[in-house]
Structures are given as structure tokens and as C-alpha cells.
ChimeraX commands (.cxc) that place a marker at each C-alpha (Angstrom):
marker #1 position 136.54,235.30,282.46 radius 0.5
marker #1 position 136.78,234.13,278.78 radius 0.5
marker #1 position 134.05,233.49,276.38 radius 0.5
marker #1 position 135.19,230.15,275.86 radius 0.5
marker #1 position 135.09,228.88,279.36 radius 0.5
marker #1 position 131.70,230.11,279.22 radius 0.5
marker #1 position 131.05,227.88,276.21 radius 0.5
marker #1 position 132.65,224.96,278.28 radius 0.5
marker #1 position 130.14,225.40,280.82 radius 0.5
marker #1 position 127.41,225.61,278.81 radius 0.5
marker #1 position 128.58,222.42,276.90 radius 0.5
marker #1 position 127.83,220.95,280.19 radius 0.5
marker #1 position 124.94,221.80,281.36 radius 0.5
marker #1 position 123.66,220.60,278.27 radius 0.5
marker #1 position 125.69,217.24,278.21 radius 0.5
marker #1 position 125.69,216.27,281.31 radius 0.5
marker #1 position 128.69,214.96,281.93 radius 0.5
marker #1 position 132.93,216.06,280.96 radius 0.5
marker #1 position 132.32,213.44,278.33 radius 0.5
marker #1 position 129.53,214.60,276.23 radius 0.5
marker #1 position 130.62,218.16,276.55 radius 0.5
marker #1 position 133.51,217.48,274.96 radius 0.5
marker #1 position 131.75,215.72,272.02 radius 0.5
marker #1 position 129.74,218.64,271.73 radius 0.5
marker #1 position 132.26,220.80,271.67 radius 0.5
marker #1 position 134.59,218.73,269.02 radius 0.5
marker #1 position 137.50,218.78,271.67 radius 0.5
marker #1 position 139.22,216.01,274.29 radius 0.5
marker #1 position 137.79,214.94,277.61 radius 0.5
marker #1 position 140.88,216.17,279.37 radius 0.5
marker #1 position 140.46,220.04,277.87 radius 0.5
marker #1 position 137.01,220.53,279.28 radius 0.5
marker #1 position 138.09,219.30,282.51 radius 0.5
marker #1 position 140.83,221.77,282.38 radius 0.5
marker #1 position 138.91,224.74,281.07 radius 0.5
marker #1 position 136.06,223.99,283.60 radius 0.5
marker #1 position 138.92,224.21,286.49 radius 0.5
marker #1 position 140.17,227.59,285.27 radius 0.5
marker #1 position 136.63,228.74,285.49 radius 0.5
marker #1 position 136.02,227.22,288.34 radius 0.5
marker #1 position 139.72,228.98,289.92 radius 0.5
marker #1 position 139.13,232.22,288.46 radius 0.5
marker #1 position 135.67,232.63,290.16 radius 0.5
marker #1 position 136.10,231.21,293.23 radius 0.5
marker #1 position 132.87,229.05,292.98 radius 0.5
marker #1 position 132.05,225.17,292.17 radius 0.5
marker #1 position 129.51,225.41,289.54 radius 0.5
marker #1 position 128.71,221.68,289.48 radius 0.5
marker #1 position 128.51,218.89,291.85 radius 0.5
marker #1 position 128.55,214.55,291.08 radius 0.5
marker #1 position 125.41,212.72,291.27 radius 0.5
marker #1 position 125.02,209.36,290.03 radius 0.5
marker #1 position 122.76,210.64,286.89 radius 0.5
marker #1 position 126.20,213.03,286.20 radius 0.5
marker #1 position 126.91,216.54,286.79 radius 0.5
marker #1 position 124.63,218.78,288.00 radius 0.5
marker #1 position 124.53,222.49,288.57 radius 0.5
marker #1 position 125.28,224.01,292.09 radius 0.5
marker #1 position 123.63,227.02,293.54 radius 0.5
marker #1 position 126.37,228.86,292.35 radius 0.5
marker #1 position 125.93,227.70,288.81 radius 0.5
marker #1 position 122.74,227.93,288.31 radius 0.5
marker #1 position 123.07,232.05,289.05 radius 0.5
marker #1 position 125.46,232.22,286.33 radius 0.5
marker #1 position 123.35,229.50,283.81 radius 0.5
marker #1 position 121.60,232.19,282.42 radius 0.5
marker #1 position 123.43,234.65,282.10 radius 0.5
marker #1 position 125.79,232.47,280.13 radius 0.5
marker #1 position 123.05,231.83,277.81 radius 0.5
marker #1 position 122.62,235.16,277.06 radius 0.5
marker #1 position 126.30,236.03,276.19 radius 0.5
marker #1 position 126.12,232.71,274.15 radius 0.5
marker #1 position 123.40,234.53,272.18 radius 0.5
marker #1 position 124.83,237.52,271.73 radius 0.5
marker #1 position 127.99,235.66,270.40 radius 0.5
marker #1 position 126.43,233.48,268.09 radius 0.5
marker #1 position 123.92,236.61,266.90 radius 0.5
marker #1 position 127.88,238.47,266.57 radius 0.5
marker #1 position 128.95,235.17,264.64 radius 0.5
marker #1 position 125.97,235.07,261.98 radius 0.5
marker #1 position 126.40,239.27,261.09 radius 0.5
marker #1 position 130.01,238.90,260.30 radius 0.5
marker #1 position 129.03,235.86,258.46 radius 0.5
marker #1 position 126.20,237.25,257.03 radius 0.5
marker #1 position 128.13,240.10,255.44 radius 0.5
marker #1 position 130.59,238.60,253.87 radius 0.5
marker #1 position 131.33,239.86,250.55 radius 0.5
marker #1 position 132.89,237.15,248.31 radius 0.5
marker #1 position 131.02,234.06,247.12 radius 0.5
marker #1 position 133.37,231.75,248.56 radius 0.5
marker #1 position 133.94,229.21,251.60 radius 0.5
marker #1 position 132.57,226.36,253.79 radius 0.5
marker #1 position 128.82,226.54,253.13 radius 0.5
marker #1 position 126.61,223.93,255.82 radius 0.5
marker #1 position 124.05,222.30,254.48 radius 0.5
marker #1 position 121.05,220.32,256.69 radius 0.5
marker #1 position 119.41,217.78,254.36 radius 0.5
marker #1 position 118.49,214.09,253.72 radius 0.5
marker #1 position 120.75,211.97,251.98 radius 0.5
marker #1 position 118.83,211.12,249.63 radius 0.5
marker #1 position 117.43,214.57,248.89 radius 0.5
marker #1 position 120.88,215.83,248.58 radius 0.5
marker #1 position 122.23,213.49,246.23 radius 0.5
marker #1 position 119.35,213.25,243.45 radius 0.5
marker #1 position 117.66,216.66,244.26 radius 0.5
marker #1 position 120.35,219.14,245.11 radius 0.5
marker #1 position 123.03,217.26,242.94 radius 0.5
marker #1 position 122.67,218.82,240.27 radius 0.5
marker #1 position 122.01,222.62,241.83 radius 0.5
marker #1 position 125.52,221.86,243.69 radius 0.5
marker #1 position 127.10,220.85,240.16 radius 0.5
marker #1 position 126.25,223.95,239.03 radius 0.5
marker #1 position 126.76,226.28,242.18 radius 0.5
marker #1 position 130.27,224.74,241.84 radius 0.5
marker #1 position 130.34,225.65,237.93 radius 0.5
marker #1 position 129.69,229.27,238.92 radius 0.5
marker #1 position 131.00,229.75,242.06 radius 0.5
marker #1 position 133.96,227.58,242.36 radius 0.5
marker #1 position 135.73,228.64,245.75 radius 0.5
marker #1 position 132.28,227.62,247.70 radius 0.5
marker #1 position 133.22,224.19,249.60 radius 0.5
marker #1 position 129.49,222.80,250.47 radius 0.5
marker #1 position 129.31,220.69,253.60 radius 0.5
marker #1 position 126.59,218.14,253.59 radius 0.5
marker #1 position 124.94,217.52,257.19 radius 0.5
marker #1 position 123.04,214.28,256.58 radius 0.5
marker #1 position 120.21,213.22,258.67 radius 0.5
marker #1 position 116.83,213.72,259.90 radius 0.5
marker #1 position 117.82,215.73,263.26 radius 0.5
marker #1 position 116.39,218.99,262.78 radius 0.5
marker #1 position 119.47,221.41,263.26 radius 0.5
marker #1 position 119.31,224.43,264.95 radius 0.5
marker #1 position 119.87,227.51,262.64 radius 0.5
marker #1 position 120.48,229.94,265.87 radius 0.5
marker #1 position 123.23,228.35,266.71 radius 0.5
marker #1 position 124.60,227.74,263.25 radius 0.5
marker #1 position 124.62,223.92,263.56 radius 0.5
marker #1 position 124.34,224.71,259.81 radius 0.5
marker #1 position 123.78,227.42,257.76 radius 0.5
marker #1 position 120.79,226.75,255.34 radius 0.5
marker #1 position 118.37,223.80,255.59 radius 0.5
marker #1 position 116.11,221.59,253.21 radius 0.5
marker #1 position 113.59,219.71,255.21 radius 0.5
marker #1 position 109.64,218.06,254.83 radius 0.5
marker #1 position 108.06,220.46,257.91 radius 0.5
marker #1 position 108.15,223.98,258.19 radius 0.5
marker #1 position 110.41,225.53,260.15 radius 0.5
marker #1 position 108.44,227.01,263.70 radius 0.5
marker #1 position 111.98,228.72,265.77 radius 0.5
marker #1 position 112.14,232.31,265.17 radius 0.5
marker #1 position 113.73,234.59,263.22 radius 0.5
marker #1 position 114.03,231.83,260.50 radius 0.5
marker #1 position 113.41,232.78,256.57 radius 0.5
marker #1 position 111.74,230.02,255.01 radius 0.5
marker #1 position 110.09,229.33,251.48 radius 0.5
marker #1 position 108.13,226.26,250.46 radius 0.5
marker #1 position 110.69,224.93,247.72 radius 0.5
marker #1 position 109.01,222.27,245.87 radius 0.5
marker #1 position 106.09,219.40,247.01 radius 0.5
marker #1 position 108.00,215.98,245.64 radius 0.5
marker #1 position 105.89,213.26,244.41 radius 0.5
marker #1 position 106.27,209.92,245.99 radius 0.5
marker #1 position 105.71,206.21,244.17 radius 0.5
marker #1 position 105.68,202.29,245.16 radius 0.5
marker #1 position 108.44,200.77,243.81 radius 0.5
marker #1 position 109.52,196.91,243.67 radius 0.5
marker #1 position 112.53,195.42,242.19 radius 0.5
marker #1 position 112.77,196.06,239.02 radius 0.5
marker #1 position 113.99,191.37,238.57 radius 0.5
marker #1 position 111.05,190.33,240.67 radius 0.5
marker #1 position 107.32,190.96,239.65 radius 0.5
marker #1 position 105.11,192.54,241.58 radius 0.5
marker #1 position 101.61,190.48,242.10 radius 0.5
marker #1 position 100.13,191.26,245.23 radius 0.5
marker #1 position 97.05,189.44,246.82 radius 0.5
marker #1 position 94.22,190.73,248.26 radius 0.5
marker #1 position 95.12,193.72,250.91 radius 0.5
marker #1 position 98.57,192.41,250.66 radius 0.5
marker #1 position 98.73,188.88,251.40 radius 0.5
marker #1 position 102.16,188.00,251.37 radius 0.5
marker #1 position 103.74,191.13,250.20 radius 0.5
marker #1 position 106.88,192.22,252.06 radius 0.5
marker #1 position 107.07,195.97,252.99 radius 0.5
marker #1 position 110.36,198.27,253.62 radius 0.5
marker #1 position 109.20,201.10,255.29 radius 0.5
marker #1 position 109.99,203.74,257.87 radius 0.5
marker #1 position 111.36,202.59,261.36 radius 0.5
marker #1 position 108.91,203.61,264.68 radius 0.5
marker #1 position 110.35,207.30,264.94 radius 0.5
marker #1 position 108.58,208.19,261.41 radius 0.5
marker #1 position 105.89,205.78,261.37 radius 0.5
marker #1 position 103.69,208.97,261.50 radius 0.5
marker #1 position 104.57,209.72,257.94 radius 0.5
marker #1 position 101.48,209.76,255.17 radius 0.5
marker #1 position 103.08,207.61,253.22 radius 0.5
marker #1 position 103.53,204.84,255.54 radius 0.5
marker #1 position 100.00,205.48,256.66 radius 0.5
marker #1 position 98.79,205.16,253.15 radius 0.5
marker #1 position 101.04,201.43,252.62 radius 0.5
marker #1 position 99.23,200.47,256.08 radius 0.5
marker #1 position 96.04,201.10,254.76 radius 0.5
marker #1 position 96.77,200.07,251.00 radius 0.5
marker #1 position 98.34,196.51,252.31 radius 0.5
marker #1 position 96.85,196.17,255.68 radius 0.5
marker #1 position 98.04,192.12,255.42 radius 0.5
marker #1 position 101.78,193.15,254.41 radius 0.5
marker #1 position 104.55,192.11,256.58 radius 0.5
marker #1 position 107.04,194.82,257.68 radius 0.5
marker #1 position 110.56,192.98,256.67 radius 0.5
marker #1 position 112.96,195.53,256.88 radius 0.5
marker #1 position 112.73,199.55,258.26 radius 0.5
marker #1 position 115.38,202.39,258.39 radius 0.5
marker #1 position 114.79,206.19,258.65 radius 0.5
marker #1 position 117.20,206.14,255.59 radius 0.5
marker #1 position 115.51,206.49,252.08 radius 0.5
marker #1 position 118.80,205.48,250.59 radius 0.5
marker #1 position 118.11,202.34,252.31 radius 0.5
marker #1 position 115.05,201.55,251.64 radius 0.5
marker #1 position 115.41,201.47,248.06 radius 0.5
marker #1 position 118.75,199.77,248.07 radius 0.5
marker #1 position 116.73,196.72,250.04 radius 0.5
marker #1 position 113.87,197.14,247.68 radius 0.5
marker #1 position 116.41,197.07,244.49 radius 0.5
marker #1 position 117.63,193.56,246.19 radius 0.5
marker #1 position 114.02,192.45,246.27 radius 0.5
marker #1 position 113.69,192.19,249.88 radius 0.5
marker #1 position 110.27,193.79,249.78 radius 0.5
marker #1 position 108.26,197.00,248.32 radius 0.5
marker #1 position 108.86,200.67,249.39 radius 0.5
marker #1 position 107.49,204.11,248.90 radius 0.5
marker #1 position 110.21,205.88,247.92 radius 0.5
marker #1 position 110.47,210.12,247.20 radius 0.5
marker #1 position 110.20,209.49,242.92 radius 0.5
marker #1 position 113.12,212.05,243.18 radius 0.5
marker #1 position 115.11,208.70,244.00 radius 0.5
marker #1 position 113.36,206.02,242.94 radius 0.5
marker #1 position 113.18,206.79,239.25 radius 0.5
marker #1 position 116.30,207.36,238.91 radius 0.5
marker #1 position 117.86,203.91,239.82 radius 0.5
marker #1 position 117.37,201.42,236.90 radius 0.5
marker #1 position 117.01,198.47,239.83 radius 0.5
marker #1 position 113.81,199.68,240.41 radius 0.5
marker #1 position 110.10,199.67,238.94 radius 0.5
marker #1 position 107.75,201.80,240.04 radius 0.5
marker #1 position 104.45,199.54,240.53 radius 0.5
marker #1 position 101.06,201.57,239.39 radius 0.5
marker #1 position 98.46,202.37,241.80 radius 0.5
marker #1 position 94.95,204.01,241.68 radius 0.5
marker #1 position 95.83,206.46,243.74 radius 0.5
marker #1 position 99.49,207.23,244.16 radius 0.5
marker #1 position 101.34,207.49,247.60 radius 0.5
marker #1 position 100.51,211.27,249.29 radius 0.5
marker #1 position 103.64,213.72,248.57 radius 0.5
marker #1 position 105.38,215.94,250.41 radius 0.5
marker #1 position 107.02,219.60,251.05 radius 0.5
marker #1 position 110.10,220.54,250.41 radius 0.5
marker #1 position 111.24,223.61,253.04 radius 0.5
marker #1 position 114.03,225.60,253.08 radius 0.5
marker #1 position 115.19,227.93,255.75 radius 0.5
marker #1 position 117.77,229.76,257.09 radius 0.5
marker #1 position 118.16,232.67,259.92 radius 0.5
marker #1 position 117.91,235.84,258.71 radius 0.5
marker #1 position 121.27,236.96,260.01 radius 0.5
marker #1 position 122.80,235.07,257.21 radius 0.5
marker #1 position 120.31,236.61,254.64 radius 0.5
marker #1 position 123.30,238.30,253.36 radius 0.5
marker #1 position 125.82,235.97,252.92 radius 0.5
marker #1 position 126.63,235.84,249.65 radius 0.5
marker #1 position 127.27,232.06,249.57 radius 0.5
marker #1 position 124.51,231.35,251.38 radius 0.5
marker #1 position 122.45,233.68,248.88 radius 0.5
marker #1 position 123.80,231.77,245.61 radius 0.5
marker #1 position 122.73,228.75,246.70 radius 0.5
marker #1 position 119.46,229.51,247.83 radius 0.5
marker #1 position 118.84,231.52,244.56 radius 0.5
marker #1 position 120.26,228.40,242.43 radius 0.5
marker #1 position 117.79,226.06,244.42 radius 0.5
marker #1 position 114.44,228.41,243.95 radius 0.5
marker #1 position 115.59,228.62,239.98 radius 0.5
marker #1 position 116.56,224.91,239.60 radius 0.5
marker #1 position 113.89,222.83,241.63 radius 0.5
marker #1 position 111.83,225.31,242.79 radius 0.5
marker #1 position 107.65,226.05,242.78 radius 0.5
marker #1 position 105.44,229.14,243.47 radius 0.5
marker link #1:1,2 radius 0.2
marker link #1:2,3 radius 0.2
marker link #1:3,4 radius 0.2
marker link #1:4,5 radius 0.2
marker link #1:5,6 radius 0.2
marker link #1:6,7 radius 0.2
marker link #1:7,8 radius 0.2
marker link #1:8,9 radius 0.2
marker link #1:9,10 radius 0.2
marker link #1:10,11 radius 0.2
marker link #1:11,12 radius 0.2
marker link #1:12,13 radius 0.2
marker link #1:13,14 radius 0.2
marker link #1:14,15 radius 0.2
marker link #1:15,16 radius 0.2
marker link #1:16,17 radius 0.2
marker link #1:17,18 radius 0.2
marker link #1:18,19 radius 0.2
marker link #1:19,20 radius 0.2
marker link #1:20,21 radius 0.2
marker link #1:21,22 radius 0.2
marker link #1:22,23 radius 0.2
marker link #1:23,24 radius 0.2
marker link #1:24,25 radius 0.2
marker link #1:25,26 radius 0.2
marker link #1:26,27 radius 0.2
marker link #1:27,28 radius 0.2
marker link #1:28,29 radius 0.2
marker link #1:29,30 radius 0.2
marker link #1:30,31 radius 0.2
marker link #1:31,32 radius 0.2
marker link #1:32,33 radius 0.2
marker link #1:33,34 radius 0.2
marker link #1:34,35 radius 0.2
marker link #1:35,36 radius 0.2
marker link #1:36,37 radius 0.2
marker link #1:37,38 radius 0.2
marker link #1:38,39 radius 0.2
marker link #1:39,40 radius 0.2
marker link #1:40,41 radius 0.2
marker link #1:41,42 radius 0.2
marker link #1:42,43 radius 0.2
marker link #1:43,44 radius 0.2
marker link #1:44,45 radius 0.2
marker link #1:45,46 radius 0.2
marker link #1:46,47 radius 0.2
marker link #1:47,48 radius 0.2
marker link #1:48,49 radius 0.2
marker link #1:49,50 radius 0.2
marker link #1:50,51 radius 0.2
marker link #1:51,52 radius 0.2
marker link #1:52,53 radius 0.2
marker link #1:53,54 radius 0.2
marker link #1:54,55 radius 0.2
marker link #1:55,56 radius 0.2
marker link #1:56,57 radius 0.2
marker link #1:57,58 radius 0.2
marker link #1:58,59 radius 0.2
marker link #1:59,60 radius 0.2
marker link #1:60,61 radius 0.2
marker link #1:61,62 radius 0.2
marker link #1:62,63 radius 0.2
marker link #1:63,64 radius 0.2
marker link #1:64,65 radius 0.2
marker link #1:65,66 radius 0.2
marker link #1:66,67 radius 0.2
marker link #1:67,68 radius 0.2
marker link #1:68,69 radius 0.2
marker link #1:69,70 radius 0.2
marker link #1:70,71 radius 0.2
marker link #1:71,72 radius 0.2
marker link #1:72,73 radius 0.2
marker link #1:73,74 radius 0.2
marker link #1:74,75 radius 0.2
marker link #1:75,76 radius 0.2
marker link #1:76,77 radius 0.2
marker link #1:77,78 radius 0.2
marker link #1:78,79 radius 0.2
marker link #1:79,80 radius 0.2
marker link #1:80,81 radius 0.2
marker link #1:81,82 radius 0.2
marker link #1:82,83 radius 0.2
marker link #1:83,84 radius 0.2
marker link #1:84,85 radius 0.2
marker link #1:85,86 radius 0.2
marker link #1:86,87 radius 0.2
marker link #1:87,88 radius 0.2
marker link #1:88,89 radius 0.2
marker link #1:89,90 radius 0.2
marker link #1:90,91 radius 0.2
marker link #1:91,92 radius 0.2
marker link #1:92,93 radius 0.2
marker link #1:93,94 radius 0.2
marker link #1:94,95 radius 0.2
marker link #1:95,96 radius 0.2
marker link #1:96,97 radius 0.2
marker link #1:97,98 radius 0.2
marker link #1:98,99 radius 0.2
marker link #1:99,100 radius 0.2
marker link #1:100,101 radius 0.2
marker link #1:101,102 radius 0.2
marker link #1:102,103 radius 0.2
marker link #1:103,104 radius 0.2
marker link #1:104,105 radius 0.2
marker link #1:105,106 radius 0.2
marker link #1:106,107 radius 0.2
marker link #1:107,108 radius 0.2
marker link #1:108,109 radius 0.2
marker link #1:109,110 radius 0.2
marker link #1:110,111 radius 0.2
marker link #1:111,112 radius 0.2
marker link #1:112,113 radius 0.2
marker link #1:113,114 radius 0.2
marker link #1:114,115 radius 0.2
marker link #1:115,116 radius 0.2
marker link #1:116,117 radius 0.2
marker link #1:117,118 radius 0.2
marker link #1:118,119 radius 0.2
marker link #1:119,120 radius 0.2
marker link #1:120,121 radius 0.2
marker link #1:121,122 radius 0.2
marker link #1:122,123 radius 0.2
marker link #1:123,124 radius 0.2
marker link #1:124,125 radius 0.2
marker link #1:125,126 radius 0.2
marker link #1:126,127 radius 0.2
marker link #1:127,128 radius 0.2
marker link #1:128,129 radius 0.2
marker link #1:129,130 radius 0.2
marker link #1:130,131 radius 0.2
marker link #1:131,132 radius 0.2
marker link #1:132,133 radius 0.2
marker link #1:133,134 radius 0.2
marker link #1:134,135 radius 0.2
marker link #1:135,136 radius 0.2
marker link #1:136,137 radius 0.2
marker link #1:137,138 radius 0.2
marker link #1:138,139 radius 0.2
marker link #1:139,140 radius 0.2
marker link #1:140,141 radius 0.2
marker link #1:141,142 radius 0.2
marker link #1:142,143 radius 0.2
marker link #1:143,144 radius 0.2
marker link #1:144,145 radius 0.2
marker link #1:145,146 radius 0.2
marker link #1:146,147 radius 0.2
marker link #1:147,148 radius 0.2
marker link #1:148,149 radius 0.2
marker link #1:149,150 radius 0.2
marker link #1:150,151 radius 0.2
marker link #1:151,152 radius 0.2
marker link #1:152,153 radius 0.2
marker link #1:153,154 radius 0.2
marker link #1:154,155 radius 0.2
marker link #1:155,156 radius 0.2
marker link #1:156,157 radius 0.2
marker link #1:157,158 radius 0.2
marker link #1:158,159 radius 0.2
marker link #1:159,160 radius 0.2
marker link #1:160,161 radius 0.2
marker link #1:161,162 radius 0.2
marker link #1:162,163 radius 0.2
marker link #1:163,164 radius 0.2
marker link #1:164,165 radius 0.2
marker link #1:165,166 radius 0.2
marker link #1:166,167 radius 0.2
marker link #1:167,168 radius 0.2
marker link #1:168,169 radius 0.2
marker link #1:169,170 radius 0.2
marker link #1:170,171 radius 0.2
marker link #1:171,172 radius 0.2
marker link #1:172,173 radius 0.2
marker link #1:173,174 radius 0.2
marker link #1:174,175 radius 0.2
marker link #1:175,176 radius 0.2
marker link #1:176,177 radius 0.2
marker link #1:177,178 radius 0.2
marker link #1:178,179 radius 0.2
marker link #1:179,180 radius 0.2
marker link #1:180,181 radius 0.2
marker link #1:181,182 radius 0.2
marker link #1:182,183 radius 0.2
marker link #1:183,184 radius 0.2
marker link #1:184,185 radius 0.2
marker link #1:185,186 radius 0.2
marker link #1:186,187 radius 0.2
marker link #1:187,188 radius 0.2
marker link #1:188,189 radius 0.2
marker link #1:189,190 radius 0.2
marker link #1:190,191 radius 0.2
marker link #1:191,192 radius 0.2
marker link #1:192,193 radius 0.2
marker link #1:193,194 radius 0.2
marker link #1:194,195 radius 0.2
marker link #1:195,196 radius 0.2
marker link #1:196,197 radius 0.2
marker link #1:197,198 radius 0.2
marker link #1:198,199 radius 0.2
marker link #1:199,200 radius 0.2
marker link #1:200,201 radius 0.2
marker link #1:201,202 radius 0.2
marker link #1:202,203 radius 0.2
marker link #1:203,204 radius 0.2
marker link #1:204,205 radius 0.2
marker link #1:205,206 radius 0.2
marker link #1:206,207 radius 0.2
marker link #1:207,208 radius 0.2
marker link #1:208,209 radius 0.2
marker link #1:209,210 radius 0.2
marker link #1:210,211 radius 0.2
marker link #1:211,212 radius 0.2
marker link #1:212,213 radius 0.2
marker link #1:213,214 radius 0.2
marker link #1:214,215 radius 0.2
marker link #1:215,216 radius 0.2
marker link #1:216,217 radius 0.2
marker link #1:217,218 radius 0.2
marker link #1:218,219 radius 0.2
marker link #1:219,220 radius 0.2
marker link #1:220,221 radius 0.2
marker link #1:221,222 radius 0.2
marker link #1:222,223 radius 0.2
marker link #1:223,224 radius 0.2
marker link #1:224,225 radius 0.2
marker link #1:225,226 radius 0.2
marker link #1:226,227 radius 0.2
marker link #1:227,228 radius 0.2
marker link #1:228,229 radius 0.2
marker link #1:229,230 radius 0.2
marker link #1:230,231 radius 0.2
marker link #1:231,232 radius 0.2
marker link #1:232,233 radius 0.2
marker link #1:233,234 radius 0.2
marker link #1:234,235 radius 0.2
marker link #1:235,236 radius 0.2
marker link #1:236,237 radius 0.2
marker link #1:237,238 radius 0.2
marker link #1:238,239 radius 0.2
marker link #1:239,240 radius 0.2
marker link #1:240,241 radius 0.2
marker link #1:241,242 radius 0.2
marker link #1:242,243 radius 0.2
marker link #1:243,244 radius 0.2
marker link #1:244,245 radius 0.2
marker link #1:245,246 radius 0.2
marker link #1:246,247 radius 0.2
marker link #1:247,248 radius 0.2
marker link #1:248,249 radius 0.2
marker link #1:249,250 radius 0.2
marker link #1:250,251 radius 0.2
marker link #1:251,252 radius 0.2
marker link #1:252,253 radius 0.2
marker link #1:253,254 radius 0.2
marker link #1:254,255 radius 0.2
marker link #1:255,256 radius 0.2
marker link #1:256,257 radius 0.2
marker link #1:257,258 radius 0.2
marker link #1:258,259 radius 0.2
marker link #1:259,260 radius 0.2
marker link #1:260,261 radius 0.2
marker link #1:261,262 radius 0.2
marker link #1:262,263 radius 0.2
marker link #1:263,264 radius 0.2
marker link #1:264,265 radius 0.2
marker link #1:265,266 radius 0.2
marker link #1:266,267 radius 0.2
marker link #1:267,268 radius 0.2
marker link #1:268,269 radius 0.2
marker link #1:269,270 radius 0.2
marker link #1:270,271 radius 0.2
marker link #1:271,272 radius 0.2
marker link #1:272,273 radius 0.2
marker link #1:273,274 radius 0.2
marker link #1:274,275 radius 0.2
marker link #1:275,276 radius 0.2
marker link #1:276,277 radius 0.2
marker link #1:277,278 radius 0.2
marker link #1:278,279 radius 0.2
marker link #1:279,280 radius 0.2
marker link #1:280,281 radius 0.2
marker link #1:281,282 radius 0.2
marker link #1:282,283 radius 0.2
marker link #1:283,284 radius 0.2
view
């Protein structure tokens, strides 16, 4: 019985279905059918059956469910020491951040990772999914909540200050509470955030015209003058279509973590970067 299989089966537990196994896996519908089969053949057992909500696991499967998970962490625990211990400062490094945050915060600390360390090839994993450093969905992570899954290193980088920005070709002259002022904000998903709070509260009159879990967005739409944004000031001052408006009280920051397991502590790659990142943007 090969490891792989193993990983095929796993893949669909998780998925559900032939389908999104395979996207989780990165490889054709028709191979996980066929590696589920040769599992299936060399064990002698049907480890899933057809329901109209997808596959499900049989008796049979669910006696070998776990201990599938456990190989899969001992692989991936395998995986992260041999990665960890690498000794040259060189190859595919995979980064977790925002898009925003990577372009006008870590920009510069890749410029110069690059500068020293040439052979590193960065990956950027864009997005607010929080990835799962266990299973090396990616290798180091920048993120605005601490990280709570074990065996994770983590330091509180840097607390960014945030702003309210308008279009830098349409004044800003708000009425009371916000009478006819046009907001970009957050979409539903973050709507929890303390800045959005604090725009609720500020313009409790506003109208929401446009929202996306994208900062990159959001200031793109407020640069067009569709509406005003709070905006990391990381981003916002940097893009000459914009104008910071001034408050009273400015819009409530936020922390900067970054994490990574500690099986990778020792990756040299890994290590530069991290290093670079405490030096460049980093606080105590």
C-alpha cells in the first residue's frame, strides 16, 4: 500500500467527491479515480459508497480514516525536517499574506532578500484564508490574528496604522454623521473588523456603495471616487490618487503576525526572510 494512495484517500474524505480531491491534490479527475481503484484492489475493501450529498466513507473506511491521518502526519512532520535542515539559502520559499500587505509592506524586504540571497524564488499565496502551516500549505505567514494551532513560532511583527482616505480629485465634505457620504468597506465575512466598526459609528448615515475583502480594491474604487475607505496607511499613502481625510481620532490599527511551524525553524530560507522582516518592518 503506497503513501500516495493514502493521500488520495484522504483527499477525499476531505473533498467529498473524485472532483474536489483532485483539485486538492493539483492532479486530473481520472487519476484519483484510478489511484482510489488500486487502493481499493490491493485491499480488498470499498472504502466509500455514493450518496446524493457525494462520497461517503464505508465501514471499512472509516477503520482505516485514522490511521491514514496519522501516517499523513508523520509524512508531512518527515517533509518539514528535511526541509527544515536544509543548508543553502536557496529555493521556492511560500509565503501566506494579503495582497496588499505584500506588495507595499514586504516589497521592499523581498527586494532586498533577493539582493542578498538571489537563488530564493518567493511564492506569494494571496488571500485572507488562513493556511495551515502543518501541512505546509505555505511555509511562513504574515497575518492580523495570532496564530492559535500548535507547534507554531510566532512574533508580533509590527501594529500598522490605518487612515480614511477619499480621492485625492474629489473633496471630501461630509454632513452631519455622514449624510450622503458613500463608503467602500469590507464585505459581510469581515464586517467584524474595528475599523469598519469605527466608519459605522463615525458615519452612521453613510451608504455602503461598494465592498470587497480586497484592500487593493478598496482603494482602487476610492482613487476613482466611488466613495471613502479605511485603508492600512501602509497602502494608502503611498498611491498619489489618494488623500488621506483628517479625523479626531484616527481609524483603530492593527497587528501584524508572523508565524511559521517550528519544524522549519531551520530552514535557512525560511530563516533569512524572517530575520530580513523583524530588521526591516519590525517592532519590540
Amino acid at each position: 500500500m503506497e503513501w500516495n494512495d493514502l493521500r488520495v484517500f484522504l483527499a477525499i474524505v476531505r473533498g467529498g467527491s473524485l472532483g474536489a480531491a483532485a483539485k486538492l491534490l493539483g492532479v486530473s479527475h481520472p487519476t484519483v479515480g484510478r489511484r482510489l481503484q488500486v487502493l481499493e484492489q490491493a485491499s480488498g475493501q470499498v472504502f466509500f459508497r455514493r450518496t446524493a450529498s457525494g462520497l461517503v466513507l464505508t465501514d471499512s473506511g472509516e477503520h482505516i480514516f485514522e490511521l491514514a491521518e496519522q501516517m499523513e502526519r508523520s509524512a508531512l512532520a518527515i517533509e518539514r525536517r528535511i526541509a527544515g535542515e536544509s543548508d543553502q539559502p536557496e529555493g521556492l520559499l511560500r509565503i501566506s499574506s494579503a495582497d496588499w500587505f505584500a506588495c507595499y509592506v514586504l516589497g521592499p524586504v523581498f527586494s532586498e532578500l533577493l539582493r542578498r540571497h538571489p537563488l530564493i524564488v518567493p511564492e506569494i499565496i494571496a488571500g485572507h484564508r488562513l493556511f495551515d502551516l502543518t501541512r505546509r500549505e505555505a511555509d511562513i505567514a504574515f497575518r492580523i490574528v495570532p496564530f492559535t494551532e500548535p507547534d507554531i513560532v510566532q512574533r508580533r511583527l509590527t501594529t500598522l496604522s490605518y487612515g480614511l482616505y477619499a480621492s485625492a480629485q474629489a473633496p471630501f465634505l461630509p454632513r452631519a454623521e455622514g449624510e450622503g457620504v458613500n463608503v467602500i468597506t469590507m464585505n459581510t465575512a469581515q464586517a467584524h473588523y474595528p475599523d469598519v466598526l469605527w466608519l459605522q459609528e463615525r458615519y452612521p448615515r453613510a451608504r455602503t456603495v461598494f465592498t470587497s475583502s480586497s484592500r487593493t480594491v478598496q482603494a482602487h474604487m476610492c482613487a476613482r471616487g466611488l466613495g471613502i475607505a479605511v485603508l492600512p496607511r501602509a497602502l494608502g499613502d503611498q498611491l498619489p490618487a489618494l488623500q488621506r481625510v483628517d479625523t479626531d481620532e484616527a481609524p483603530p490599527g492593527r497587528d501584524i503576525w508572523m508565524g511559521y511551524h517550528q519544524d522549519m525553524r531551520q530552514m535557512d530560507r525560511l530563516r533569512a526572510l524572517a530575520d530580513l522582516a523583524g530588521e526591516m518592518i519590525g517592532t519590540a
